[in-house]
N, C-alpha and C positions, 0 to 999 in steps of 0.2 A: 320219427316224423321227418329228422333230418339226415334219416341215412341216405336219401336217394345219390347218383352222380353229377346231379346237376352243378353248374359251377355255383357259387356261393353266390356271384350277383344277380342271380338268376330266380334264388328262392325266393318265394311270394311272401311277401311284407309279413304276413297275416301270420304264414306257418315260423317266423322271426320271430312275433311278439307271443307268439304261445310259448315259443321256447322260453324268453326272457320270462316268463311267470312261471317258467317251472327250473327247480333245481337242480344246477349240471344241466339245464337244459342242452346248450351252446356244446357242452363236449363234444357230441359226433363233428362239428363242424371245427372246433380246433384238432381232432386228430385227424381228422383231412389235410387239414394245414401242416400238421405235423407229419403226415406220409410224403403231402411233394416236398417240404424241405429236405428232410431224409433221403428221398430216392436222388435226388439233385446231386450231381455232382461235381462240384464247382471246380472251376480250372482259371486259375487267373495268371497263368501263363500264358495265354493268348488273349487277343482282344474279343472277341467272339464271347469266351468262356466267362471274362470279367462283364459285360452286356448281359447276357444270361444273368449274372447273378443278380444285377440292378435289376432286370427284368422281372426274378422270383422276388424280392426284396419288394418293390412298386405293385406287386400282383398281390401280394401278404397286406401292404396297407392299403389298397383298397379292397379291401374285405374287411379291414377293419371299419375304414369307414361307413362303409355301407350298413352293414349289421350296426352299430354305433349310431349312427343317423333315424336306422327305423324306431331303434330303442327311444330318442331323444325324442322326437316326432309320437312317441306313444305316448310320454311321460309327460309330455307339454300338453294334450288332450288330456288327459285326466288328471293336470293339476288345473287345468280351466272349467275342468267337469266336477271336483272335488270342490273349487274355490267358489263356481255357483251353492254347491250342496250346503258350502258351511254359510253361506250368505243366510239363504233359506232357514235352514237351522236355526239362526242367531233373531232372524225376525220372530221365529214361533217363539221360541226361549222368551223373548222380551215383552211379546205376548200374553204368554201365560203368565211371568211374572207380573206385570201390572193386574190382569183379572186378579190372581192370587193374593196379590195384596189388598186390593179392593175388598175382596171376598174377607178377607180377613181383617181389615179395619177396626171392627166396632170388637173386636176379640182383644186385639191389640191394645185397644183403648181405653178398655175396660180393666186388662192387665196392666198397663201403666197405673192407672189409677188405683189398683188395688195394691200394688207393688209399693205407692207412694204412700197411701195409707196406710200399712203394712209397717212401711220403713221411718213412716213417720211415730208411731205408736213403739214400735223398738226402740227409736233413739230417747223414748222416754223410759225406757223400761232400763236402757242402758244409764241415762243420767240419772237415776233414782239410784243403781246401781255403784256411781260411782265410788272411791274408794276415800274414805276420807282420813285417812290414820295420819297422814302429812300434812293436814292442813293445823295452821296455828289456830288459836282460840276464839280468834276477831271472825277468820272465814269458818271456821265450823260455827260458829255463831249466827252469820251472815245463811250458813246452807238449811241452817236450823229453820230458820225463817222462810227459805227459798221452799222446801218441801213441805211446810206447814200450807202454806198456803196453792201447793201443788193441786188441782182438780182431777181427779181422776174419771170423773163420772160419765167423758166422751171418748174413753178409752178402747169403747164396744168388747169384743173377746175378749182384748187385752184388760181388760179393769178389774176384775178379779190379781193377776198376777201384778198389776199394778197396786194395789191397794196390798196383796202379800209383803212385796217388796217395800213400798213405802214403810207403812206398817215397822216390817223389823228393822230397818234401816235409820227411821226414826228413833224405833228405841237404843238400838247399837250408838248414836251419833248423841244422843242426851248421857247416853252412858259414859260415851267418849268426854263428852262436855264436862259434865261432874269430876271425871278424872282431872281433864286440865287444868279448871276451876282451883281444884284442891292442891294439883303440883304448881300450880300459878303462886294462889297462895304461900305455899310452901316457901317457893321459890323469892316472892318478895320478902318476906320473912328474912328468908337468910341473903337475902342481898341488901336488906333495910341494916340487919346485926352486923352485914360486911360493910356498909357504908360506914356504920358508927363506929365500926373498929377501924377503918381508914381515916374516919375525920378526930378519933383520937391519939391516932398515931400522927396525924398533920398535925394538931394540936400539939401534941408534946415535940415535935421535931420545930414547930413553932419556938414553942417557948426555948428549945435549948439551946438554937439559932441566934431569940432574942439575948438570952443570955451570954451565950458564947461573943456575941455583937458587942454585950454591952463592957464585959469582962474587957474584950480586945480594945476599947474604945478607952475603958478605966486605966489598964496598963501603957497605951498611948498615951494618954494624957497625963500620969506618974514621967512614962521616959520624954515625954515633951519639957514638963516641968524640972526632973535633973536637967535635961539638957540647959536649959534657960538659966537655972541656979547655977551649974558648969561653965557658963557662955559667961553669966556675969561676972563669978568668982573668977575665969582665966580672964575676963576686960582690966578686972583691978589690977591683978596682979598682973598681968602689962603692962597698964599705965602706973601702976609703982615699981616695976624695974625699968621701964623707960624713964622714968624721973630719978632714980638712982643712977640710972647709966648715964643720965644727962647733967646731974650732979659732979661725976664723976668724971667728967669728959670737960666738966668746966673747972674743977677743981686742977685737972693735968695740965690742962690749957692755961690754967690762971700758973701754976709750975713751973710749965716751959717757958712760957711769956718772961715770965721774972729769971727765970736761967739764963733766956736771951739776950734778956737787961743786963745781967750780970757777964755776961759772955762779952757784950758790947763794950760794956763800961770799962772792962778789961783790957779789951782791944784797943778804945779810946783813948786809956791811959798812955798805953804802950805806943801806940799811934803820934800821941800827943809827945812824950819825948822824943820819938825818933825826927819828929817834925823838928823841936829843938834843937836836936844836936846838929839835924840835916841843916836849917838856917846857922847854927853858929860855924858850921863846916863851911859853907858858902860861904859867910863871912871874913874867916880866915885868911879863908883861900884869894878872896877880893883882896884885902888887905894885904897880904903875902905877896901877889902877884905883883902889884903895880905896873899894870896895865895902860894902856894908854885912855883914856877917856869915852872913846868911840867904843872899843874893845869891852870897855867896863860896863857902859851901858846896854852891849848888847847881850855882856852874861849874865847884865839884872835882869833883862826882859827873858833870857832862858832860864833864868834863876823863878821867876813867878811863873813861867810857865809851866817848868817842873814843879814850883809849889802847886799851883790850879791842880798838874795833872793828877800830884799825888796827894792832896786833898780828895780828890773824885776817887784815885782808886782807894785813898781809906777808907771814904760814903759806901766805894761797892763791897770791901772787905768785910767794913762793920756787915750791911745788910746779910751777905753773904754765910758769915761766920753765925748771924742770928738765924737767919734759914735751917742752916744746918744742925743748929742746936736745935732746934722744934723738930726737926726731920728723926735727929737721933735720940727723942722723948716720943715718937710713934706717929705724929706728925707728918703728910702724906708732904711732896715738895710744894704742888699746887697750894695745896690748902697754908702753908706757909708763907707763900708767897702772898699769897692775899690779905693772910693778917699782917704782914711788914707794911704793904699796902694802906691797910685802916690805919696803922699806929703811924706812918709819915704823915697821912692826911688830917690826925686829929682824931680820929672817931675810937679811939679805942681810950677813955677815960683813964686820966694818971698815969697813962705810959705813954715813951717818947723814947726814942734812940740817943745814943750819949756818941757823936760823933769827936 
């Protein structure tokens, strides 16, 4: 169709789009194309020969677009011619679907409602059916009741298989019942014998608490009692070795005290003569001297002085020497000092220092 020689912009639209609907149509016309590229032969070493080639290059794509154009220009009429068809199409289709439904309505409606009836008689047929082996004793009880008083009589078809089913189901669930009933029974039984062995086992763990309480309460009360007997037997015997050691502490002290005396008296003695011999030595010695008057008077008044002085230090010898004798009978220094103390001031009855 398109072997003629015509130039390619030249073929008629028409004998274009037959091609395009057939396949390989378009061949004869790309091996056209494909004999003047080939026969061409290009020189692009002159300016001439590179022109030529632009020339065959611009001559090639307008051919394409041309051929390309009528293609486009076909396909855009019969998607506009297509896009009426499915319009068309789509109103009949919507068409007939509303008649059809119309048409079929009361088919429909009568199937819902037979469907519901249908569906509603099964789900009796199912809950008559159900399974009761897990329900406790209360609800099989409760179901006992529930199917007794089940109606079957608006069952239609179904009421035959209804009344089957209730029927054995009834007796399966009374049978079931009796079973419970009896392991119920059973079951209180030995939880009544388990209660009473619990509350005599509370019982006796009672009682051996109570006793064990009371036991621990009795032995308390025994080591309370030693204690108290302990407490008092060690209070006496305190306060009788504190009165012996207080005896004994006054009997040392009553002792020392007289040691002291004795210590004193001794010192006093000896005290006492050396005072004598000291005034008869001073006297001598006055008398010996003869001294002038002024002279004499002044070694009386050192003569009393030295008595005064040595008077005071035989007061501090005596005390001193009694100090030390209570000190050396156990007698702390303080505590010594303090009774020389009472016995200078009087308070210490029947004793007195022997100065």
């Amino acid at each position: 169709m398109l072997k003629d020689n015509l130039p390619i912009e030249q073929i008629e639209p028409q004998k274009v789009i037959f091609a395009l609907m057939e396949t390989d149509g378009l061949a004869p016309v790309l091996d056209r194309i494909k004999k003047i590229v080939e026969d061409h032969l290009p020189d692009v070493t002159t300016a001439k020969g590179r022109k030529e080639i632009k020339a065959l290059g611009a001559s090639i794509n307008k051919s394409k677009r041309y051929i390309d154009d009528i293609g486009k220009d076909s396909v855009a009429e019969r998607k506009a011619a297509l896009k009426l068809i499915d319009n068309e199409r789509k109103k009949f289709r919507e068409g007939c679907d509303a008649m059809r439904v119309g048409a079929l309505a009361p088919l429909v409606e009568y199937e819902a409602t037979e469907s519901a009836r249908i569906a509603k008689h099964q789900a009796v047929l199912e809950y008559l059916g159900l399974p009761f082996d897990t329900l406790s004793i209360d609800d099989l009880e409760q179901r006992v009741v529930d199917f007794a008083n089940t109606d079957t009589a608006g069952m239609e078809e179904f009421k035959a298989e209804a009344d089957r089913i209730l029927s054995s189901t009834m007796l399966a669930m009374n049978t079931r019942r009796e079973d419970l009933l009896d392991r119920k029974k059973k079951d209180d039984e030995i939880e009544a014998h388990r209660k009473q062995i619990l509350e005599q086992e509370r019982q006796i763990r009672e009682s051996k608490l109570i006793r064990e309480a009371e036991d621990r309460a009795r032995v308390a009360a025994e080591a309370k009692a030693r204690h108290e007997a302990q407490e008092v037997e060690r209070a006496k015997f305190d306060a009788e070795r504190r009165e012996r050691d207080a005896e004994e502490r006054a009997k040392v002290a009553e002792k020392q005290v007289a040691a002291a005396k004795v210590a004193a008296e001794a010192h006093a003695v000896k005290l006492a003569a050396d005072k004598q011999e000291w005034a008869r030595q001073a006297a001598d010695d006055a008398r010996d001297a003869a001294i002038p008057d002024a002279k004499a008077a002044q070694e009386r008044e050192d003569a009393e002085l030295a008595s005064r002085q040595a008077n005071a230090l035989h007061c501090k010898e005596i005390r001193v020497c009694a100090r030390d004798a209570m000190v050396a009978h156990g007698i702390d220094a303080s505590t010594a000092v303090d009774i020389l103390k009472l016995i200078h001031l009087g308070k210490v009855p029947r004793v007195r220092l022997e100065y």
